[in-house]
C-alpha positions in Angstrom: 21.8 10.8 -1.7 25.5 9.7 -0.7 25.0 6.7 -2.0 25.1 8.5 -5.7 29.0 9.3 -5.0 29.8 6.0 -4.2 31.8 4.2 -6.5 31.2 0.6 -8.5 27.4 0.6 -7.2 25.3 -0.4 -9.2 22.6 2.2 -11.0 19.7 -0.4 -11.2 19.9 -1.0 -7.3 20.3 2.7 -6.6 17.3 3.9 -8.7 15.5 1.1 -7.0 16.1 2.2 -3.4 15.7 6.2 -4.8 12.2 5.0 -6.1 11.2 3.1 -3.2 12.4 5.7 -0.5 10.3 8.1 -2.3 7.2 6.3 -3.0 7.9 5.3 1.0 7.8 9.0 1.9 4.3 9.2 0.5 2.8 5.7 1.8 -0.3 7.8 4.0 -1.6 9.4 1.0 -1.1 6.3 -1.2 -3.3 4.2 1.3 -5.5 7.0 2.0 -6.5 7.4 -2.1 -6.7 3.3 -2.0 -9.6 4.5 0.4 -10.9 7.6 -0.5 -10.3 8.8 -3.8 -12.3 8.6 -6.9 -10.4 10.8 -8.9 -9.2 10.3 -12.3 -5.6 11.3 -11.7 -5.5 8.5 -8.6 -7.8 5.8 -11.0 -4.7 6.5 -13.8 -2.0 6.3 -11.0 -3.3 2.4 -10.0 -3.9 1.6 -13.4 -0.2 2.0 -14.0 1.1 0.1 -10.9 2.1 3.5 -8.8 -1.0 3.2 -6.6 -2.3 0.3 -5.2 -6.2 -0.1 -7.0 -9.1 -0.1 -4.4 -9.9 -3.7 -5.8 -6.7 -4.9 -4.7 -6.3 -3.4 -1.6 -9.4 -4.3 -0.4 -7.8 -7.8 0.0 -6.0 -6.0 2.7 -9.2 -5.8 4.8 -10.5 -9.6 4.3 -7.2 -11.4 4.5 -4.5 -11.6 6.7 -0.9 -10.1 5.8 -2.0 -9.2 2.1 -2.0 -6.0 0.0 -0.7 -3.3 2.9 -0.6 -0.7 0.3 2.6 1.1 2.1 4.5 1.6 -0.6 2.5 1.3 -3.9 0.6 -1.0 -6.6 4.0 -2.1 -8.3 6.2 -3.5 -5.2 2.8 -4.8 -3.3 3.6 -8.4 -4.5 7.0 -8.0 -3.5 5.9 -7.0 0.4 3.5 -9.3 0.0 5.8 -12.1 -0.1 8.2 -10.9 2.5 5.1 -10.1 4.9 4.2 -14.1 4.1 7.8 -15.3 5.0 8.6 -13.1 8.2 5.0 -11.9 9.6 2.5 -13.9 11.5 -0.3 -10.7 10.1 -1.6 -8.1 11.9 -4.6 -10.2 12.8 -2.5 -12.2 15.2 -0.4 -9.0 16.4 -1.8 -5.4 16.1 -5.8 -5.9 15.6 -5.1 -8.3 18.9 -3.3 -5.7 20.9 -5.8 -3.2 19.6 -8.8 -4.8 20.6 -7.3 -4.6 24.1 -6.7 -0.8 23.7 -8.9 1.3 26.2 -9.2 5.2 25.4 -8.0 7.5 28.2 -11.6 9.3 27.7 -13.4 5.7 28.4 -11.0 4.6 31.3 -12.3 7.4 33.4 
C-alpha cells in the first residue's frame, strides 16, 4: 500500500499490481474451485474471467506449461506467455524431481 503515496505513478499500473496481489493471495482456492467446485457462484466467477473455467484449466493437466490457474481466468494468457518464454514446464522440472521423491514412511 505505499505505493498509493507515491507520487507521478501511474493509477492504471497501481490498480493492476493491487488486483493482481490480491487475486495472488487467493491462488489455492482459485485452483482448488478450477478442481472441485460445481457451485453457481464459482461457475459465474469463470464465466467472467476471475476464475479460471474447469475447461480451460484442464489444459493445465494435458499440456506442458499451460493454464497454471495461479492467479485467475483473466491474466492466464498473460502467464501463459511468460511461462512459454522463460520456463522449460514443469514436465521437464518438478513432475521429474517428483517422480524421484521417496516418502519418509516408504524409505523405512
Amino acid at each position: 500500500m505505499i505505493l498509493c503515496f507515491l507520487p507521478g505513478l501511474n493509477p492504471v499500473l497501481l490498480y493492476t499490481l493491487v488486483y493482481t496481489g490480491m487475486l495472488s493471495s487467493v491462488a489455492e482456492v482459485s485452483h482448488y474451485l478450477a478442481h472441485n467446485s460445481n457451485s453457481p457462484v464459482a461457475g459465474f466467477l469463470a464465466r467472467t474471467g476471475l476464475l479460471l473455467p474447469k475447461r480451460r484449466h484442464a489444459r493445465h493437466h494435458l499440456e506442458d506449461n499451460v493454464s497454471y490457474t495461479f492467479l485467475n481466468g483473466a491474466t492466464d494468457p498473460l502467464v501463459d506467455m511468460i511461462a512459454r518464454r522463460y520456463s522449460a514446464g514443469y514436465k521437464n522440472g518438478t513432475d521429474l524431481h517428483y517422480s524421484k521423491y521417496i516418502p519418509q514412511a516408504a524409505a523405512r
